[in-house]
N, C-alpha and C positions, 0 to 999 in steps of 0.2 A: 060607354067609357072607351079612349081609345087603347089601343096595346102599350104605347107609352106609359098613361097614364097608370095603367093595373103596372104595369112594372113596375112604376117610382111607388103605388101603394103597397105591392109587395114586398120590394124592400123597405118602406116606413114600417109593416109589421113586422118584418125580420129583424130589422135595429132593435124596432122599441124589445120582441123578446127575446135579442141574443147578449144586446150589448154592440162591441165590436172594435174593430183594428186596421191601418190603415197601409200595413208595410207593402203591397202590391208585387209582393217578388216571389210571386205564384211558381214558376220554374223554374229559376237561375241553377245554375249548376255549378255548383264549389269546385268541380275538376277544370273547371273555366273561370270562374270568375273567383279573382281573389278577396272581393267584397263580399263574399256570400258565406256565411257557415250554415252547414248541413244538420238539418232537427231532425228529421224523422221526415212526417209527410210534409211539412211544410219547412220552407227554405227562408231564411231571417237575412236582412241586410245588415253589413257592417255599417255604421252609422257615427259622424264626427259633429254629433250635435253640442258635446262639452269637448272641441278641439282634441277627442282622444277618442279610438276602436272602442267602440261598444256595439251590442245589436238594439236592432230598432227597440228591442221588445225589453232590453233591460235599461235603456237610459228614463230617465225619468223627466219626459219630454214630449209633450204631445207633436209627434213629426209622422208626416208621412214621405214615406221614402221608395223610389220607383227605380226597381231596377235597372240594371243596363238592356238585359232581353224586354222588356215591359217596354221602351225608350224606344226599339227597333219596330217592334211589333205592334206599337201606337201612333208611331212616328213624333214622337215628343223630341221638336228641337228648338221650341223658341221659348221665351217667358210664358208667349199668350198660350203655346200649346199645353204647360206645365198647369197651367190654370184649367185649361178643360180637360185635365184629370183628375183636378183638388176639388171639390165641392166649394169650400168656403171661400177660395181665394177668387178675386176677377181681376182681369187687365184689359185696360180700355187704351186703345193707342189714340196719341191728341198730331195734331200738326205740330202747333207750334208750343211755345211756354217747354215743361219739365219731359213734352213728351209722351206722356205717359201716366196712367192712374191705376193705381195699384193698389188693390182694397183683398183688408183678410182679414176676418170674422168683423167684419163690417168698419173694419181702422185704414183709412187709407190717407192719399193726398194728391189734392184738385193738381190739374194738368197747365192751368193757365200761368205760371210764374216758376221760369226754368231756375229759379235761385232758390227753390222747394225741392231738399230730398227728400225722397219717399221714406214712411213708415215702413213700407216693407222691405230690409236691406237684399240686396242681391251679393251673393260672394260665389267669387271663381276662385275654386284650386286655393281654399284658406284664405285670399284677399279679398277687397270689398270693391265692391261697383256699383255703386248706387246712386249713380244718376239716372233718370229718366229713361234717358236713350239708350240704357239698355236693350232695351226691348228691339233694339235697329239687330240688334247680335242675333247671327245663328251661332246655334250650339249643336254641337254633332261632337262621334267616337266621342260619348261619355259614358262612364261607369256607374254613375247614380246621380240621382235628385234627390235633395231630403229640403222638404218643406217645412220650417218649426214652426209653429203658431204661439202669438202672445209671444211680450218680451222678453228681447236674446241679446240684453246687452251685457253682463259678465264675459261671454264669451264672445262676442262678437261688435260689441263696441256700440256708439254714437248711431242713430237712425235704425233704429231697430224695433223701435217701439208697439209695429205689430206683429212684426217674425222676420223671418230670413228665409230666403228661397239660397240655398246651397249648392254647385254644382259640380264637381268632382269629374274633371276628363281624363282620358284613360292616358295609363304610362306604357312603355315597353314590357314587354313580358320574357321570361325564360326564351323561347320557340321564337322563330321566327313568321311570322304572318304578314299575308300578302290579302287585303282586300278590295275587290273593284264591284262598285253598285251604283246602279241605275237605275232611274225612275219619271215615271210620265204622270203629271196631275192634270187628268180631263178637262176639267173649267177653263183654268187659268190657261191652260197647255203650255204647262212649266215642264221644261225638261231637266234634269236633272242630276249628275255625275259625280262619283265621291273613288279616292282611292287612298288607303291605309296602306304604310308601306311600317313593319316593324319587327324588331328585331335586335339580340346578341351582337355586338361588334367585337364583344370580347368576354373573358368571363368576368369584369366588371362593370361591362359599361354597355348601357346598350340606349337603342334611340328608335322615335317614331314620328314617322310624319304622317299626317293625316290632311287631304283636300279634299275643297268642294266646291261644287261650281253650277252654277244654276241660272236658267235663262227662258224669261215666260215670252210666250207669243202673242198671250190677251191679259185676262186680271179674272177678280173675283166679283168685282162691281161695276153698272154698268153706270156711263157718264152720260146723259139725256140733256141739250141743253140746244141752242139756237145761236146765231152772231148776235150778240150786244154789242151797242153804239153807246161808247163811253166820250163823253164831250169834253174838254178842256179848255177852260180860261184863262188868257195871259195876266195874274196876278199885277203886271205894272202895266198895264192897257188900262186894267180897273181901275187902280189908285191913280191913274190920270186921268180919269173919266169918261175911258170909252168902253169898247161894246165886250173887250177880253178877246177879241179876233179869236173868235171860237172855232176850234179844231175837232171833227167828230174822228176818232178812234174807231177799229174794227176789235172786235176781242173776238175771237171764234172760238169753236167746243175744245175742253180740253180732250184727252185722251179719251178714245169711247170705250176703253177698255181699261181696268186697272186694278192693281198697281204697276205691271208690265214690268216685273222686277226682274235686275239682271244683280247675282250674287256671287261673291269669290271671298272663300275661307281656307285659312291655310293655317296650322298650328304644327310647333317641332319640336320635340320632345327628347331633351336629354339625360340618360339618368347615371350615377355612379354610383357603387355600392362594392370600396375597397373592401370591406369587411363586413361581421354579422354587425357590427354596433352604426355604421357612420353610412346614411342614406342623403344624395343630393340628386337636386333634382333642377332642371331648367325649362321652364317652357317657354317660348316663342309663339306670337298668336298675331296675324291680321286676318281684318273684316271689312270689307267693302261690298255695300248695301246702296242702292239706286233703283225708286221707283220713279213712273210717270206722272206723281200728284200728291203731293205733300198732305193731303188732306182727303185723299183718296176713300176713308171709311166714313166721312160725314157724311150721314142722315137726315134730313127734315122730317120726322117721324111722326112729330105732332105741330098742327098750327092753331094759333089764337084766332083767327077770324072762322069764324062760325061758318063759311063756306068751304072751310078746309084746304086752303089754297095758300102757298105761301106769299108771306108778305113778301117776299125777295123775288122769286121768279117767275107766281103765278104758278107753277104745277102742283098740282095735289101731295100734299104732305100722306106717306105712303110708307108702312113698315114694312120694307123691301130693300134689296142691293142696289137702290138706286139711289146716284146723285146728280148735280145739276150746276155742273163747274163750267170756267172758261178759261184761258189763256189770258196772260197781261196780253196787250196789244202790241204786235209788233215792234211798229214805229216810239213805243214809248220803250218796250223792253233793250231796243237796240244799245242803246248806252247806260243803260238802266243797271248799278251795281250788283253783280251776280244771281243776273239776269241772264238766261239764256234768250241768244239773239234773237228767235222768231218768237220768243215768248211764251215757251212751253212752259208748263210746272211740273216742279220733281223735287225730290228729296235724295242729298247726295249724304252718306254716313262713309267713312275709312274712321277705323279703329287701329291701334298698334298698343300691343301688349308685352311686358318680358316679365316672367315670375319665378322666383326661383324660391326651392323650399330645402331647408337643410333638416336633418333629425338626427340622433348624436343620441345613443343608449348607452349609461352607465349602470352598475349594478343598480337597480332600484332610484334612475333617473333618469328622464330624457331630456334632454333638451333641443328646443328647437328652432328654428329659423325663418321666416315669410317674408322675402323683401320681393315689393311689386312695383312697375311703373307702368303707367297708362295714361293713353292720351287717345281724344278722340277730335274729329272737325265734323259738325253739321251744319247744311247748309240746305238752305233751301226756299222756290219761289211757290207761292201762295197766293190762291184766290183765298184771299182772307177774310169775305162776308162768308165764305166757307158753301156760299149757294149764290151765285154771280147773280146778281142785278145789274138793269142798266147802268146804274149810278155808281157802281164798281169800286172795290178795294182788292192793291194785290200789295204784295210787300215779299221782300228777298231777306235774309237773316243769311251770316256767317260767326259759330261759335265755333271757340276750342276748347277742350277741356285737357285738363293736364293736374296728374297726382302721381304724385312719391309715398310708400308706405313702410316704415320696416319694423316687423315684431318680432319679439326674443319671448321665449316661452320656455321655464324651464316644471317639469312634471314630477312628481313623485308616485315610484310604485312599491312601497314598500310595506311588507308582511306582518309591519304592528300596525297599532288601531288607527292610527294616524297618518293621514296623505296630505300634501298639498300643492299648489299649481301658485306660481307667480309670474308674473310679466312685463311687460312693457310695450309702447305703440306709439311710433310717430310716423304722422302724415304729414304734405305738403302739396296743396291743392291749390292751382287757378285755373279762373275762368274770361276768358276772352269775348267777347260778346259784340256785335254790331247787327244793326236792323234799318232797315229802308222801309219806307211804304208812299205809296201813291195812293189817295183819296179826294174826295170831296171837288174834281174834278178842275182842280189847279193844276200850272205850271208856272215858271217863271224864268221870263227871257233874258234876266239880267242875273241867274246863278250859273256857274259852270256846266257845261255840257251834261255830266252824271249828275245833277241834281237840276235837270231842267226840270223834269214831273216828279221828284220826289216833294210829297209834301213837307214828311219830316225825317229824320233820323237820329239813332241812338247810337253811344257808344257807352261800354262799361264794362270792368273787371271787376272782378272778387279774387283776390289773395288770401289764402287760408293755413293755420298749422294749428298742430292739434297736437299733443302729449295727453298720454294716458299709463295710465298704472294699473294693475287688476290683480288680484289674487283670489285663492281659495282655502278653506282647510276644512278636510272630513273626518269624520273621528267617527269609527265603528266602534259604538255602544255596546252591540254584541252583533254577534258574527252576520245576524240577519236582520238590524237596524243601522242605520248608517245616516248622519245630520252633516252637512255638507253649508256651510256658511262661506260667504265671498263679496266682495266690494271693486268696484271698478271707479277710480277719479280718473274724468277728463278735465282735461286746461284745454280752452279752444279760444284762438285766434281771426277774427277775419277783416282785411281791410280793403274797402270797396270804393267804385266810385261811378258815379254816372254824371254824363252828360247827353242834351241835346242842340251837337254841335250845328246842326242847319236845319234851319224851320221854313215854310216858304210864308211870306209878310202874309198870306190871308189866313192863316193856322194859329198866329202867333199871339191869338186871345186866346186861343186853348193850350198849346207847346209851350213853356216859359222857356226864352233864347236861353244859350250857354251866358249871355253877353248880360242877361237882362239886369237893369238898372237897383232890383232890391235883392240882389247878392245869393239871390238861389238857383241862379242858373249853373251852377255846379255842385254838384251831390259828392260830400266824402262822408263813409260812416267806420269807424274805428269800436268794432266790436269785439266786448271777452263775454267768454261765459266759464263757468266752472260748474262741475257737475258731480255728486257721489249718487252712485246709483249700489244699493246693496241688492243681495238677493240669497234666500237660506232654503235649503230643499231638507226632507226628512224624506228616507224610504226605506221603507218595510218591505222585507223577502222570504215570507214565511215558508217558502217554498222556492224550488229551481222554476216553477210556473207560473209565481203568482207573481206579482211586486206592485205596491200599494205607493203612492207619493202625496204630497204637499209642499206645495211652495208657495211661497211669497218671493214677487220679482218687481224693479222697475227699472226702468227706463228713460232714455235721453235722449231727444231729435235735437241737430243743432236748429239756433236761430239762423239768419240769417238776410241775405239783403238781394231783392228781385231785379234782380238785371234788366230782364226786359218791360218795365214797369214806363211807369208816364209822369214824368214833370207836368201836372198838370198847373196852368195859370188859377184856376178856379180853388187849389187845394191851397190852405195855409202854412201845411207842416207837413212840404214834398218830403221829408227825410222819414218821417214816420210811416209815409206810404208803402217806401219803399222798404223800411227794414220789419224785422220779426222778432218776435221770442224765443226760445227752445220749445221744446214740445214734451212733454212731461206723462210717464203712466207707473201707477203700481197696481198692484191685486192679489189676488191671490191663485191659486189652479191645483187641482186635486186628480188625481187621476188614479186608476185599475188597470192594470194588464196581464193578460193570463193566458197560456196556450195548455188547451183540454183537450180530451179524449184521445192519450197517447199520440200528441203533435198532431191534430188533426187538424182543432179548431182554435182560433182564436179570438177572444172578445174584448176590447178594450173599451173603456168609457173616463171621459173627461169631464169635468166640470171649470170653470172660471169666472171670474168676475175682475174687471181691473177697469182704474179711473183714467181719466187722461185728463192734463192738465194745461192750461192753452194749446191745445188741438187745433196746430194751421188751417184754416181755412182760406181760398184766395176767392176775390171776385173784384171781378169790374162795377166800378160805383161810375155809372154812365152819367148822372147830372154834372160831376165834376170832373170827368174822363180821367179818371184813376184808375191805376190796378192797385188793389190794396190788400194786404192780407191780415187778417183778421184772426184773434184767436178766440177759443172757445172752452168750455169744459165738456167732457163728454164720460161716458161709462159704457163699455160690453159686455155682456155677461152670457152664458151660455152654456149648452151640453154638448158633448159630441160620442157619438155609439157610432162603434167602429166593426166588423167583424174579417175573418177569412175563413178558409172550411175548405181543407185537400182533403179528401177521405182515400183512404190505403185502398180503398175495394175497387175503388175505378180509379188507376194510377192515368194521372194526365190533368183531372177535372179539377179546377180550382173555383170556388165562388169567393166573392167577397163583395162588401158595401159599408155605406154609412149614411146613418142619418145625424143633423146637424139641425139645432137652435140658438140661433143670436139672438140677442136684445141689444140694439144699438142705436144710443138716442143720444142726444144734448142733454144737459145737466145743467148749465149754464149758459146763456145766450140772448140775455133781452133783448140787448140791442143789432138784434142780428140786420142786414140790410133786407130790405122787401125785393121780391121777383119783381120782373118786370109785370107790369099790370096789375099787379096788385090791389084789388080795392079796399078801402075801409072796410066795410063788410069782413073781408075775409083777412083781418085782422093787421092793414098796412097802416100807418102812423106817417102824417104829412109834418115834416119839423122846418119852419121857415121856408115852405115854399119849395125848397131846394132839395133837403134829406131826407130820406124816409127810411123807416128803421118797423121790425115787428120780432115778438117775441117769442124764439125756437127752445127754451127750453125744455124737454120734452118730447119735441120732436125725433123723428126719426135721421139717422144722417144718410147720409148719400151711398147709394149700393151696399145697401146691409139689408138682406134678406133675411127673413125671421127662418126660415125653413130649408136647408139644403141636403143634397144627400145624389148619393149614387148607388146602383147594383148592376154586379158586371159578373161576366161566368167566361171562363176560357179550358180550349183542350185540346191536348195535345196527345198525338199517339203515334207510334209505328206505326206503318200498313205498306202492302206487299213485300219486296225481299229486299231491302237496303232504304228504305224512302221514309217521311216522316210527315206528318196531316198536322193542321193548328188553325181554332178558328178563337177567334173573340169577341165578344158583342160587351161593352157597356155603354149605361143607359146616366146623364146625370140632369140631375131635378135642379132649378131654383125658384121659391116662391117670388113674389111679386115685390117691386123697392123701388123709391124714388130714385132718379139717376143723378138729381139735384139736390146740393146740398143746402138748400135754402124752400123748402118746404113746397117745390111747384107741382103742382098736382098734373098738368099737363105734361112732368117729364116721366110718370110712372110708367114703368117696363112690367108689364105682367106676367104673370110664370111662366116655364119656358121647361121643356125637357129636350135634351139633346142625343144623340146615339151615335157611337162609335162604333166598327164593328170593322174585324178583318179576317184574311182565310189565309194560310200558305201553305205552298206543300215543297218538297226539298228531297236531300240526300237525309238519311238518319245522321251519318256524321257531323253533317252542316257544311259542307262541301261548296253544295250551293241549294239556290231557293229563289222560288219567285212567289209576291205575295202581293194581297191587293189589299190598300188602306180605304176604308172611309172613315169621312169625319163629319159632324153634324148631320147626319145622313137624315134626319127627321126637317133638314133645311130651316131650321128655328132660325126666328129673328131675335136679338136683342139686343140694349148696348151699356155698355159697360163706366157710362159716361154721357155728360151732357154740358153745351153752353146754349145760350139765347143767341139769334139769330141775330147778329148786327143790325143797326138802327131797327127791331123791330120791337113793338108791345109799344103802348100809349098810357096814359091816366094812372101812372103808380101814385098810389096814396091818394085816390082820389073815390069819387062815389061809381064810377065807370071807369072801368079799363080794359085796354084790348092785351092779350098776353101776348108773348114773343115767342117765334117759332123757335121750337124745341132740336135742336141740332144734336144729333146723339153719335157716340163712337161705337160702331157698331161692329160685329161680331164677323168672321169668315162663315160663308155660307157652306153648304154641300159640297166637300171636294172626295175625288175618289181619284186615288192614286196605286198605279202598278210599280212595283219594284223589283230586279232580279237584283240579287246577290252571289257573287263567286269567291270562293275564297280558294289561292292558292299554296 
């Protein structure tokens, strides 16, 4: 057995006999950090899991919440890295479509169709951000992460339906503070520079800027691939009956290095606080993200031909940091819309943010304030078979995204048995969207110069608004029972529209024109939804240690309509392709939490079970070149034993872990589509030749591991005369899960253990420090995600089939990073 391996089963014996807890804020310091109050040996985050100060350990809430020090000391700054400190949670980065797939206790949503918010919301500083591309965002100088598992929609609205990853950055403080940090990661040889400038302007107002700036010289994955000769025929050569005056194209390797990310983050933080009652707050935030290969983490991990060779490039499909990309071709990229000239591929992300939060204390009431606006533009060119073949697909994409949100929230704290919380929430959300792509080895001499090789292109918005109502009222029964009842209606708006403005003539049995003669070449869909979601907690506190909960909660994802989707000629009812349902969950969730042995130890344990109700699914239905999205029913159920353990006798040492079980399957899904290859046999269904459909209820869904868990030990101590030592090691486990959500057995990811581990040493004060990060240091592979390899797999719903290479998004490898720290 390896040393991983005894590790992850000593912390499975640890879980199964402590129980456990999941706060991670093993050393924060209350003289420093104002999120933190001081127990004894162990240190509790302040936590705004019900939009109000409680600690982690008395909300009734299964969250885990990662200090500001834990943040620094793990180097936790992006979505993905928030994940490889959660057990339950994954995040799988996509190229194109939402971006992104983001799965927690086995509830997530497919990456292929950018008009899919995720199940899991993301909120900055009280506001929401939950599109995909998030995940484009660094996050730095933050105060906490608190991850809520299972439905957070009372508090936190529409798309929440498997939790909320929360992020809270830091304000101005009393003192003034000056910090300047730098760091070098080996692999990549990202270097990298941050400066905190903050501080009092006055005695009520004071402000914080914070940058960062970062700039790699290679990447994490390597690009392995050869010149491809991509051929082109003149479309009206053809249809006048000659040869196409065939044009061979060069495509050469893309980046042999990548992502080769060049990053600039800058947030300005202003605060005022005329008095003890009236808190206002402004923040200012951009982000600008540019690597060299929009698709930089696809995998060929697995292939359908028995010789293990992909059907796309010929090199062995390999679970390794290898991919096998190319460049569009020059000569085609040259005019080619948002195309860079020589035809590199890259992914170009700028974000702009302004947030501002007001708080306003009356005797026994607060009231509060969140108005936010954000806007984002990605843009990006793509080898789009995602593993270049000769026969070649690249495609460029330009969105924007743009949201208005403002919530009023007023709070009750008053000293009879009776509190309650009421509110309000309106959003205003569009979405801008265009897409180009070159295939099938067309051009055509008689379209305008930028659309001489574009096959086809997409244009479409989504306009959105949303009102929302929300309350709460708790009524303490007695002094150490407390039933808390609340309901949230949404009203939600969206009106969308697609077209596909220019097709090249040899496409145009698959593309239905904008023009085309039976009235569907123009997509508009005028969607309502209306939503009540209730949710009633009961929690017992027989003790200042103890507190017992049960709830019953659900949940609301909106519907909505796939932007970057396909007019397809072959589909009858292009508008049903493109739009969706809501997405729908209730259940219930039971929890313990309890700090023992005079604040030493803590054990929490969770229990849940909750339904979900058309559960989006997306997938490309290849016989009719559809993207469609699909819903389903589904159910997760599961435990979660949590623990921590400071012990007084050696002041420094923290342990802590958890072990996790999901059940996460379909419930409903006959008619689900068959994988590519599929045979009879293995239960695919041929319907007229054309459709094939098999039945997933039961089945497992896509990245839901039955078994996860982590155990992690850190410590920290003085030594010699002014200086201070800290090392860290955690270890986190996940069993084995499909990465596809349609039953492909060649996308299964097998368990995996990962290890973190860091050392530093410093000033006792915190003066300054320099410290060394690693991350995945056991160099595990895995991915977080999966699609089929374009044109590949043969014979669905047939007696023989060849499967399709397995394309996975896969995981950062081995990185080890130095950082000094100085603070003035």
């Amino acid at each position: 057995m390896s040393l991983a391996k005894a590790g992850l089963l000593a912390s499975s014996i640890l879980g199964l006999s402590l129980s456990a807890v999941p706060a991670l804020a093993q050393s924060a310091d209350p003289a420093t950090d104002p999120a933190v109050e001081e127990q004894g040996g162990l240190s509790d985050i302040v936590v705004t899991a019900r939009k109000r100060q409680e600690t982690a350990q008395s909300v009734p809430v299964a969250v885990t919440a990662i200090s500001e020090e834990i943040i620094l000391q793990r180097d936790i700054t992006s979505i993905e890295k928030i994940a490889s400190a959660t057990p339950n949670l994954t995040v799988g980065r996509a190229s194109n479509g939402s971006g992104a797939q983001l799965t927690l206790r086995g509830i997530g949503s497919s990456s292929t169709s950018i008009g899919i918010e995720q199940s899991v919301a993301v909120v900055v500083d009280g506001a929401y951000y939950g599109q995909g591309r998030i995940i484009q965002e660094g996050f730095f100088d933050l105060q906490r992460v608190e991850v809520l598992k299972g439905p957070q929609a009372l508090f936190f609205g529409k798309n929440a339906t498997a939790g909320v990853i929360s992020l809270t950055t830091n304000d101005p403080g009393s003192d003034p503070e000056f910090i300047a940090r730098a760091g070098y990661e080996f692999r990549s040889r990202q270097y990298q520079g941050e400066i905190i400038a903050s501080g009092p302007l006055s005695d009520t107002f004071g402000v914080r800027l914070a940058v960062r700036g970062s700039k790699m010289d290679g990447g994490y994955f390597r690009n392995v691939s050869v010149n491809r000769t991509y051929v082109t025929a003149d479309i009206q050569s053809l249809l006048a009956g000659g040869n196409g005056n065939p044009i061979s194209h060069t495509a050469t390797p893309a980046a042999s290095r990548s992502p080769g990310e060049d990053e600039l983050l800058a947030r300005l933080t202003l605060k005022f606080t005329p008095n003890d009652r009236l808190t206002a707050t402004l923040k200012a935030a951009y982000d600008y993200n540019k690597v060299n290969n929009s698709s930089w983490n696809y995998v060929a991990f697995d292939c359908g031909l028995a010789s293990g060779l992909s059907q796309l490039t010929g090199y062995r499909c390999e679970r390794d940091f290898v991919t096998h990309q190319n460049n569009m071709p020059a000569d085609i990229a040259a005019n080619f819309p948002y195309a860079e000239k020589d035809g590199s591929l890259y992914n170009r992300y700028r974000s702009w943010a302004l947030n501002g939060n007001i708080a306003y204390e009356l005797d026994g009431l607060t009231i509060s304030s969140v108005t936010n606006y954000n806007t984002n533009n990605n843009r990006w060119a793509c080898a789009c078979d995602f593993q270049t073949s000769n026969t070649g697909q690249w495609a460029t994409e330009n969105s924007t995204w743009k949201a208005f949100s403002q919530e009023l929230r007023a709070q009750t704290t008053l000293d009879g048995p009776f509190n309650g919380m009421i509110g309000a929430l309106y959003q205003k959300t569009r979405r801008d969207f265009g897409q180009y792509i070159a295939f099938a080895g067309l051009r055509n001499s008689a379209a305008p110069g930028s659309d001489l090789y574009v096959a086809t292109r997409k244009t479409s918005y989504t306009k959105g608004e949303t009102f929302a109502v929300f309350g709460q009222l708790s009524w303490k029964i007695v002094p150490t029972l407390e039933l808390a009842g609340g309901v949230r209606y949404t009203h939600e708006t969206k009106d969308s529209f697609f077209t596909q403005p220019y097709n090249n003539p040899g496409v145009t049995t698959i593309f239905r024109p904008e023009t085309d003669p039976d009235g569907l070449g123009r997509i508009t869909a005028d969607q309502t939804f209306n939503n009540w979601s209730p949710e009633v907690t009961l929690t017992w506190k027989p003790s200042d240690d103890i507190m017992v909960y049960g709830a019953f909660k659900t949940a609301y994802k909106s519907g909505g309509f796939s932007n970057g989707g396909i007019n397809s000629k072959f589909s009858t009812n292009p508008l049903a392709d493109l739009t969706f349902d809501p997405e729908r969950a209730r259940g219930f969730e039971a929890g313990i939490k309890t700090t023992l042995a005079d604040n030493q130890l803590r054990l929490n344990l969770t229990a849940f079970t909750y339904k979900y109700l058309d559960l989006q699914v997306d997938f490309f239905n290849s016989p009719i070149f559809a993207f469609q999205t699909l819903t389903a029913d589904a159910k997760t159920s599961g435990v979660e034993m949590e623990f921590e353990y400071a012990p007084r006798s050696v002041d420094g040492l923290n342990l802590h872990g958890s072990l996790n079980y999901t059940d996460a399957k379909y419930t409903d899904f006959p008619n689900a589509p068959c994988y590519a290859g599929q045979t009879i046999a293995e239960g695919c269904t041929l319907i007229g030749g054309i459709f094939s459909n098999q039945n997933l209820t039961g089945a497992a869904l896509s990245v839901a591991p039955k078994w996860t868990g982590n155990l992690g030990v850190a410590y920290d101590a003085a030594v010699g005369d002014g200086f201070k030592f800290g090392i860290n090691v955690d270890a986190r486990y996940s069993g084995s899960y499909l990465a596809s959500g349609f039953g492909n057995p060649r996308s299964r990811q097998d368990k995996y253990v990962t290890l973190d581990a860091g050392v530093r040493f410093g000033a006792e004060d915190g003066n300054w420090e320099i410290a060394l990060v690693g991350k995945n240091l056991t160099n595990a592979f895995y991915v977080s995600g999966v699609v089929d390899g374009p044109s590949t797999g043969s014979g669905t719903g047939t007696a023989v089939g060849v499967k399709a290479d397995q394309l996975g998004f896969a995981n950062l490898p081995r990185t080890v990073r130095v950082q000094v720290t100085k603070r003035f």
